[in-house]
Every structure is written in structure tokens, then in C-alpha cells.
N, C-alpha and C positions, 0 to 999 in steps of 0.2 A: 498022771501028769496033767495039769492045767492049762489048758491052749489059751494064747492071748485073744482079747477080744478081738471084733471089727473095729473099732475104734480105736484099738490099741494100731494096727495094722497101720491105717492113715493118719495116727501120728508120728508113726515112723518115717512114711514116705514123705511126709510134709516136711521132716525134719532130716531126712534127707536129699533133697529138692534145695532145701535152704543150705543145707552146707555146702553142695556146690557150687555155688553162687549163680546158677540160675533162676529167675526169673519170668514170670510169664503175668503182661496187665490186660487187659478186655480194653484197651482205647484207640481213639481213630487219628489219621496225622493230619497234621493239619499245615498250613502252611509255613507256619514258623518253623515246624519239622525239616523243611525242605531246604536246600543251601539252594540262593540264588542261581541261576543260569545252571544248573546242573540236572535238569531234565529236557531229555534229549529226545530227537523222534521214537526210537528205536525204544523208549519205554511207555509210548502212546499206543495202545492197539491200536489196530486197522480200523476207521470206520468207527470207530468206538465216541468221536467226539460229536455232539450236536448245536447246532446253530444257539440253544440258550446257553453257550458254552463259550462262545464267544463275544466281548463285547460289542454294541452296535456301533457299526463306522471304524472298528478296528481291521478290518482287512480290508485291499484294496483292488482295483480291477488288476494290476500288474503281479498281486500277490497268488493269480490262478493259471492255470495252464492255459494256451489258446486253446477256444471250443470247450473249457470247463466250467463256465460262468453256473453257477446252481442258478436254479429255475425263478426266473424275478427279479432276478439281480438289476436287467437292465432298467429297471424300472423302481426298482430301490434305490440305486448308489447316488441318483441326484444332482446336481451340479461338479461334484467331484470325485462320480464315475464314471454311467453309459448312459448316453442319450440325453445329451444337453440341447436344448432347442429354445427358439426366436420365432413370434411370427411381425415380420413388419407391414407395415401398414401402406399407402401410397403415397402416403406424403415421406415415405422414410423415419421415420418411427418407430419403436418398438413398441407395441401396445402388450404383450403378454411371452415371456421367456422365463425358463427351469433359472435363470439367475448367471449374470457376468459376461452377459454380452452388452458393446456401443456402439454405436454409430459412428465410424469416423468422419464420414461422406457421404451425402446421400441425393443421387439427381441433381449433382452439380454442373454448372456449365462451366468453372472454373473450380479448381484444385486450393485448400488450404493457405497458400501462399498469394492465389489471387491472381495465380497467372491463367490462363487456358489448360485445360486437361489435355497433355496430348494423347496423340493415336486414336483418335476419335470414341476416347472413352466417356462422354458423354450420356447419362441414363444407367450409370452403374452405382451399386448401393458398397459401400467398403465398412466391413463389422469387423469389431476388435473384439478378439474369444477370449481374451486374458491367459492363454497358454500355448503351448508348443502344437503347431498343429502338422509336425511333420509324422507324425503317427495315430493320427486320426482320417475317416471321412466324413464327404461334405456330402449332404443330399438335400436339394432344393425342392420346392413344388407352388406352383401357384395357387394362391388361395381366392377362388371365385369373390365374385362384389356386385352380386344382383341387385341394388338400389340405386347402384350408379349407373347412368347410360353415357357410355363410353366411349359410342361412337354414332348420336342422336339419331338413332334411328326406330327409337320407343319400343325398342325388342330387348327385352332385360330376364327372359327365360330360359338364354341360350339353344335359341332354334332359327337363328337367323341362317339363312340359306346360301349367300353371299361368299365370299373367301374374304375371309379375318372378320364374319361378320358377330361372332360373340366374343368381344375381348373382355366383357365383365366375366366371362369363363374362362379363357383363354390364352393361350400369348408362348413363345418360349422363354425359357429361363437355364440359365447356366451357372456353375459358380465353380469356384478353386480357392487353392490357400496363395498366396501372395508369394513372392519373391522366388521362386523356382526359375535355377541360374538356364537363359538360354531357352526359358520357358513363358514365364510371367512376371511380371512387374507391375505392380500397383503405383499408381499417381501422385496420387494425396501425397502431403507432407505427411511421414510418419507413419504411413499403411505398410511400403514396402518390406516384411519380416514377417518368422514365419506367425505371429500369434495374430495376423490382420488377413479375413479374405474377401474376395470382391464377387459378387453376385449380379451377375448382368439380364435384365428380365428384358423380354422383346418383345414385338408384335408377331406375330403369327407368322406374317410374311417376311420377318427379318428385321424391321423395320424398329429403330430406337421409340421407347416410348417417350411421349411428351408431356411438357407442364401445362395444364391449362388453368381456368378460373375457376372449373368447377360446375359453371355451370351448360344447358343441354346443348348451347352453341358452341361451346368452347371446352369441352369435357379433359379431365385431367385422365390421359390413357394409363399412367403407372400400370404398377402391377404389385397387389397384397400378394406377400409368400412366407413362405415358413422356410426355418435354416435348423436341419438335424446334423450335431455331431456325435460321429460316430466312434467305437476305438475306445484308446484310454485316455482318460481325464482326468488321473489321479497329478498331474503337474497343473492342474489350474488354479491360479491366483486369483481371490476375489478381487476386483476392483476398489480404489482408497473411494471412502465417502465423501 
């Protein structure tokens, strides 16, 4: 008796493969394969996803756990994530900021409306962050001005010996978010809320800084400082141009 070929063999199974109506293609799926919104966590492995997997600027600080920020983050997300920062200047200025901060008031002796600041607020600088700033913090710091002599006494090194004698180094400085009921209230017309806050810089010994000409008779004491916010910042609005 005659045995069927090999050949004969796999035209059998191929032809029987096909009469049950199965199927098999060598191809990859692609997204049109997929019905919208129907991939769920639970079919993501663990771990399995990587940062080129994500597009840039699609996640946000609020979209992580506290304490899970990945490594750079604060330093990536920008304006409208972590670590938005201001440095203003003495005259009240901003000369360099991460973007969406203003000046509302700066080293007035009168309030927006032109009346007297009360409560002896005097020498305080008020910046509008353009967001919610009840879940963020504030962290100030003076930023030295060794070209200026501050307090004409030709000592611009910071080794004056005196008490308050290097204010182009020195000084205190303080700051808060505005409108905290039973806490704080801002002046100006239109600071008090929470997306405005007020930075009060001092002299050493307590003492409000003053305006002067500028020059070594009459030096303008201000105080340059930098303004870090901290927290989330995914609710900040840029400012209309």
C-alpha cells in the first residue's frame, strides 16, 4: 500500500484549519484596533510604561502622589508646575522670573486708590501669582547689592562691624499669601485674595526700608529678593498681554 506524501499531510491540515473557520495573521494592533476609552489600568503592567510614553506637558504636579514627583520634575514642569520664581529688584520691579508674576504695589506710601496705606504697611512690595495660592508655599530671601552703598559708609564687602552695618547684604524679610480671614489682609486696592501676596523686606534692626535718590548721601535702603513658589501650580493662569 502506498503512504501519502509529506505534502500530502499539510494539505490536509491546511484544509482542515480552513474548514473550521479558524484563522491565524502574523500582524500587530494598532490603534484603530482599540475602541476608545476601553483600556483600563488593570491591562497596563506595572512599571511597564516609560517617560517617552508620555507626551510632554501631559501630566501634571496634582496628577502624582505626595512625595512621588520623579526626579526633575521640579525643575521641569515650569510655570505651571514646581518652582515658579521672581527676583525683584529695589526699585520694585521685576527684572527676571520662571513667568506670571506682577507687581501690584511696590514701596508705596499710599495704596492704589491714593489714600494712606494703613497699619503701617509702608515698605511692602504686593505680587500678583495669577493663581490660587492657598495650596502652595512662599519662600523669600534677600538678594545682596554690593555696588550700592546703602548706608554711606564705603564698606560694600559686607564686613562692616557695626549693627545693621552691611544692608547691601542684609536686612529681614518676610512674606505670606494675602487675605487669611483673622490673619492677614493686603491694602492695595485689589491685592486682598488669595492669588495676591505681600513681602515685607526690613532693615536688620526691624526697621522699614526707605526711598532715597540713590545717591551716597541719600542711598535708597530697599531690599533686591527673590520670591519661590512652592506646591502645585497646575491652576495658574497666564496673565492677558
Amino acid at each position: 500500500m502506498k503512504l501519502p506524501s509529506p505534502s500530502m499531510f499539510v494539505s490536509v491540515a491546511a484544509l482542515v484549519v480552513a474548514a473550521s473557520g479558524t484563522s491565524y495573521a502574523v500582524a500587530s494592533i494598532g490603534s484603530a484596533d482599540i475602541r476608545n476609552n476601553s483600556i483600563r489600568s488593570l491591562d497596563v503592567k506595572n512599571e511597564s510604561l516609560l517617560s517617552r510614553d508620555v507626551r510632554d506637558g501631559a501630566l501634571r504636579a496634582r496628577d502624582f502622589a505626595p512625595g512621588q514627583l520623579p526626579k526633575g520634575a521640579q525643575g521641569d514642569m515650569g510655570p505651571a508646575g514646581i518652582g515658579r520664581w521672581a527676583l525683584v529688584d529695589r526699585e520694585a520691579g521685576i527684572v527676571a522670573q520662571s513667568g506670571g508674576f506682577e507687581v501690584r504695589s511696590g514701596y508705596d506710601i499710599v495704596n492704589n486708590t491714593g489714600a494712606p496705606v494703613p497699619g503701617g504697611a509702608v515698605g511692602n512690595v504686593y505680587l500678583d501669582a495669577n493663581e490660587d495660592l492657598s495650596d502652595n508655599g512662599i519662600v523669600v530671601s534677600i538678594a545682596l547689592q554690593n555696588k550700592l552703598d546703602q548706608n554711606n559708609d564705603t564698606i560694600l564687602n559686607g564686613r562692616g562691624g557695626l549693627a545693621d552695618g552691611n544692608p547691601e547684604f542684609s536686612g529681614e524679610i518676610t512674606a505670606t499669601k494675602c487675605n487669611i480671614p483673622s490673619v492677614v489682609a493686603c491694602a492695595p486696592v485689589g491685592a486682598d485674595n488669595d492669588e495676591h501676596l505681600v513681602v515685607s523686606p526690613r532693615m536688620s534692626d526691624g526697621t522699614v526700608t526707605v526711598t532715597g535718590d540713590g545717591t551716597a548721601a541719600n542711598p535708597n535702603t530697599h531690599k533686591r529678593f527673590y520670591v519661590v513658589i512652592t506646591g502645585d501650580s497646575s491652576d495658574y493662569v497666564a496673565p492677558a498681554a
